[in-house]
Structure formats: C-alpha cells, structure tokens
C-alpha positions as CSV (number, residue, x, y, z in Angstrom):
1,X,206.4,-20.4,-80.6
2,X,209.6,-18.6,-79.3
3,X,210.3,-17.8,-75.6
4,X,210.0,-14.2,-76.4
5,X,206.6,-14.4,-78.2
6,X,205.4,-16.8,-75.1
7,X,206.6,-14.6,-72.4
8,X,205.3,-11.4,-73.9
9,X,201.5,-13.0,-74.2
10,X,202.2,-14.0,-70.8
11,X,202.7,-10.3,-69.6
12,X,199.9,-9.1,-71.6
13,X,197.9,-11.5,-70.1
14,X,198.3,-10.0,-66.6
15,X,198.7,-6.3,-67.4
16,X,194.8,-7.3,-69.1
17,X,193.9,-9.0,-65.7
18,X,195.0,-5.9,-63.5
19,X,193.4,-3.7,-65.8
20,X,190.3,-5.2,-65.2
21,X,190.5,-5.8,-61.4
22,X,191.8,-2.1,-61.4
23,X,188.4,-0.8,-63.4
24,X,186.6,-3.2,-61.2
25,X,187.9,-2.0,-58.1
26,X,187.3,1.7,-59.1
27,X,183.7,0.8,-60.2
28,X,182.8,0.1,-56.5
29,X,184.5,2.3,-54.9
30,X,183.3,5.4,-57.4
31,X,179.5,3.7,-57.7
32,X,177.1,6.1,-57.4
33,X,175.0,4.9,-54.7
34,X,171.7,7.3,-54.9
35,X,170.6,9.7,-52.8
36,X,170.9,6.7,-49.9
37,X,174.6,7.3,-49.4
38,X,174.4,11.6,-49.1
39,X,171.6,10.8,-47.1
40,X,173.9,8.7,-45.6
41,X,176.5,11.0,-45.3
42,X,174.3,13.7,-43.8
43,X,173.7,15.9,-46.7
44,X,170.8,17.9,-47.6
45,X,169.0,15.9,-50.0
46,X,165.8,16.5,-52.4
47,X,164.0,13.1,-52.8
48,X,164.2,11.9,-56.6
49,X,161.7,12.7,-58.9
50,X,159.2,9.8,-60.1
51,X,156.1,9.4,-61.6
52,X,154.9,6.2,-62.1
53,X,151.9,4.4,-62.7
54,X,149.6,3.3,-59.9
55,X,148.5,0.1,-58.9
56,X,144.2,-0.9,-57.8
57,X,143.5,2.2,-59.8
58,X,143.7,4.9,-63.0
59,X,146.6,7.3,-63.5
60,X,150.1,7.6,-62.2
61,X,151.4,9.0,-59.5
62,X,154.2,11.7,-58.8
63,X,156.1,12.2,-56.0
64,X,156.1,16.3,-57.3
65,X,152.2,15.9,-56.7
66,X,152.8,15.3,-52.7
67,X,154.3,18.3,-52.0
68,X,153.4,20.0,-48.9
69,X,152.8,16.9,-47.4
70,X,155.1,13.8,-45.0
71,X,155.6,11.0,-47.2
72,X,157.1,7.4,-46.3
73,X,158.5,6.1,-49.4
74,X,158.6,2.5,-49.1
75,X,160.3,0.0,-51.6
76,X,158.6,-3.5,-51.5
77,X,158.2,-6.7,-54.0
78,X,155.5,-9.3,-53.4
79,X,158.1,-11.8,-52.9
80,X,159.8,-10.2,-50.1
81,X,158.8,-12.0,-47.0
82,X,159.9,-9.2,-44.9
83,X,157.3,-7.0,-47.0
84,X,155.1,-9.4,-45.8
85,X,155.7,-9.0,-42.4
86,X,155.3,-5.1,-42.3
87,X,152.8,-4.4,-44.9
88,X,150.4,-4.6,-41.7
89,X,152.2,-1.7,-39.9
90,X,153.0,0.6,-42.6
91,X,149.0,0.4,-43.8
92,X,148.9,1.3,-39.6
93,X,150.9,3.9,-40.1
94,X,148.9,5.6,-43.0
95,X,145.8,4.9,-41.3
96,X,147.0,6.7,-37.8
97,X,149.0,9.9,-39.4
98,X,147.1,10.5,-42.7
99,X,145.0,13.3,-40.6
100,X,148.0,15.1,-40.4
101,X,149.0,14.9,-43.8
102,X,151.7,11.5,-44.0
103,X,151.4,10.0,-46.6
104,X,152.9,6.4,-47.1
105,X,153.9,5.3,-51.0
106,X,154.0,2.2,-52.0
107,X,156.7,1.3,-55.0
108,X,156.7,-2.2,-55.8
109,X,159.3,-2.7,-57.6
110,X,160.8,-5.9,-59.7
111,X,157.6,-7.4,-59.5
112,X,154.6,-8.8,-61.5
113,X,151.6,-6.5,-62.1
114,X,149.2,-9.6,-61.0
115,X,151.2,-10.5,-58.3
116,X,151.6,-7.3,-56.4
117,X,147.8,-6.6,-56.7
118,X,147.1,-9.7,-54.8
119,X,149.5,-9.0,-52.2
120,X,147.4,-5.6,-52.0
121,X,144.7,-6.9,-51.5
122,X,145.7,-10.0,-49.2
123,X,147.4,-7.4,-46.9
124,X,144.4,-4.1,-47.1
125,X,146.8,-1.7,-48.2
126,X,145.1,1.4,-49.0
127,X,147.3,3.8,-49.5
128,X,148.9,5.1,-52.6
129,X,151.2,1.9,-54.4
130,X,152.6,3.0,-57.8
131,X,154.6,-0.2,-60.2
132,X,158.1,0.3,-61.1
133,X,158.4,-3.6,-62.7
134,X,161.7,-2.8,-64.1
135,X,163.0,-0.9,-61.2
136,X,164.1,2.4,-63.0
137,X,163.6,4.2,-59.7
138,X,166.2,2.0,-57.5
139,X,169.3,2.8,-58.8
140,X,168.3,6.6,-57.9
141,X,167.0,6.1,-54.7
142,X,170.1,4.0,-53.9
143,X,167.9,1.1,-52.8
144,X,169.8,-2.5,-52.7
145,X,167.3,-4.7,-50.9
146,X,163.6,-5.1,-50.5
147,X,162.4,-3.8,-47.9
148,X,163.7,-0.1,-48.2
149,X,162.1,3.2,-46.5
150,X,163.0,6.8,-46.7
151,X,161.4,9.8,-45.6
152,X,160.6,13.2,-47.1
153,X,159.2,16.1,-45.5
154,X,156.9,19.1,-46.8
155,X,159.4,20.6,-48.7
156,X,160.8,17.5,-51.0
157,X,163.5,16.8,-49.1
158,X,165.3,13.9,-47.5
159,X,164.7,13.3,-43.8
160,X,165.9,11.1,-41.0
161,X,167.5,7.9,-42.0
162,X,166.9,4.8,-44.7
163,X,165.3,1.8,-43.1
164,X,166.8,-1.3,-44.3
165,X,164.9,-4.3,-43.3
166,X,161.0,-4.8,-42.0
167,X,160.4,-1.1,-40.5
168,X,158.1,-2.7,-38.2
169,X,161.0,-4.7,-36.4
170,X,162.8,-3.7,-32.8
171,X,166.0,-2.5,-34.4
172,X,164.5,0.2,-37.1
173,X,161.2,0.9,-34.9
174,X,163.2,4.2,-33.3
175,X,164.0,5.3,-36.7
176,X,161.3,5.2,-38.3
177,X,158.7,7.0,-35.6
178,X,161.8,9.6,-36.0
179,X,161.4,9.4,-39.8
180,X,157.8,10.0,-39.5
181,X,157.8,13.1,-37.2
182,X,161.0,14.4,-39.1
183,X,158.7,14.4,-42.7
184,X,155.4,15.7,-41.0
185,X,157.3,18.8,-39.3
186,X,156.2,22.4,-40.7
C-alpha cells in the first residue's frame, strides 16, 4: 500500500470520527426533551395527550377524560425504591384533596403487569394507575428517571414545576403542595 493511499484512509478515518462526534454532539444539544424542558423554561404548556390502559380494573384511561379537574401525574416503576418510599404520601394526597377535585394518576411505566399490581396492592393505592410497559408516554413527557411528577390544572395545562425524586422528601415537599394548589385553582 502506498503512502498516499495510507495517509488518505487515515484522513478519512478522522473526518468519519468528527462526523460522528459532530452528529452526536448536535443530538444532545437539539434533543427534544418533552414538555419537561418548556415547562422548564417557563412556557405555557398543555399536558400530553394519553390514553392508556388501567391497572386493578376494566378500560383505559385518558388524560382528555380529567378535564375540569387537578391532576398529579406521577411516573413510577415497581422497582423504583424511591416509588416505594412515596407511594404512601401520594395515595395521602389523593385521599386528602380528591373532595376538591385532585386527582393523582398513576403511570407505571417500564414495568411488568404482575409486578406493578402487587406493588398496588402492597402499598393501597387507590387511585387511578394506568400501564405504559413500553414507555411510549416518556419520551413526551420528558421524563428521564423514576420517580417523576407533574401537575396540570383544570384547563389541561402544565403547572408549577417537575418533581424529580420521592415527592414526599424535604427538598421537593415545597414544590409539590405548590403543584397541587397551582392544578386545583379555578
């Protein structure tokens, strides 16, 4: 092989490498990261659309169908310890403000059927809980972790802040009483 034919590969070579740290690069920086970020960012948001089926019972579920009323939209997976940890306060939470019309949704996500029907049940959640197994709603929502909480008010929209982590711990606590009364306001 001549020097020319060696040195040319060898420029190719890199011009292929930067290409692809180049695309990579732009990938994260472009990444479309849900309604999280412009929630993020302070925009006006409308909560995505899902409708999905439910777990413990019949039917499916739509977030369309809760219109008119303060939902808590809380991403969970059985094995999440910190879903664990504030399963107790979230069913709390539902239990306390469903008089006024919160509701708090379950989505378990990335999960076994079987397994988050247990967890259920170990942890007496009784409000709504629909299965997303393959996660179609994430990527959407903007959700990265497990735990994940958002809040939308009477209209559909996006309200206070995302809660990443255990809402029930010292650091989100603030946020989320603010998240609540933000998505029961008239």
């Amino acid at each position: 092989m001549s020097a020319a034919v060696k040195t040319a590969g060898q420029v190719l070579a890199v011009v292929a490498v930067a290409s692809l740290l180049a695309l990579l690069v732009w990938k994260v920086v472009a990444s479309d990261d849900g309604v999280a970020g412009s929630l993020a960012r302070g925009e006006s948001v409308v909560a995505p659309a899902f409708t999905l089926p439910r777990l413990g019972t019949e039917g499916t579920l739509s977030l369309a169908s809760l219109r008119g009323k303060g939902v808590v939209v809380n991403f969970w997976a059985s094995w999440c310890i910190p879903c664990k940890e504030e399963a107790p306060f979230l069913q709390k939470t539902y239990q306390r403000y469903r008089a006024r019309g919160l509701v708090v949704v379950g989505i378990d996500a990335q999960d076994f059927r079987q397994d988050a029907l247990r967890f259920m049940k170990r942890y007496g959640i009784t409000y709504p809980v629909v299965y997303d197994g393959k996660g179609s709603t994430l990527g959407t929502w903007g959700v990265t972790g497990f735990p994940e909480t958002f809040f939308v008010d009477r209209r559909g929209k996006l309200v206070g802040e995302q809660i990443v982590g255990g809402a029930d711990v010292e650091r989100n606590r603030p946020a989320f009483d603010r998240g609540v009364q933000l998505a029961l306001q008239r």
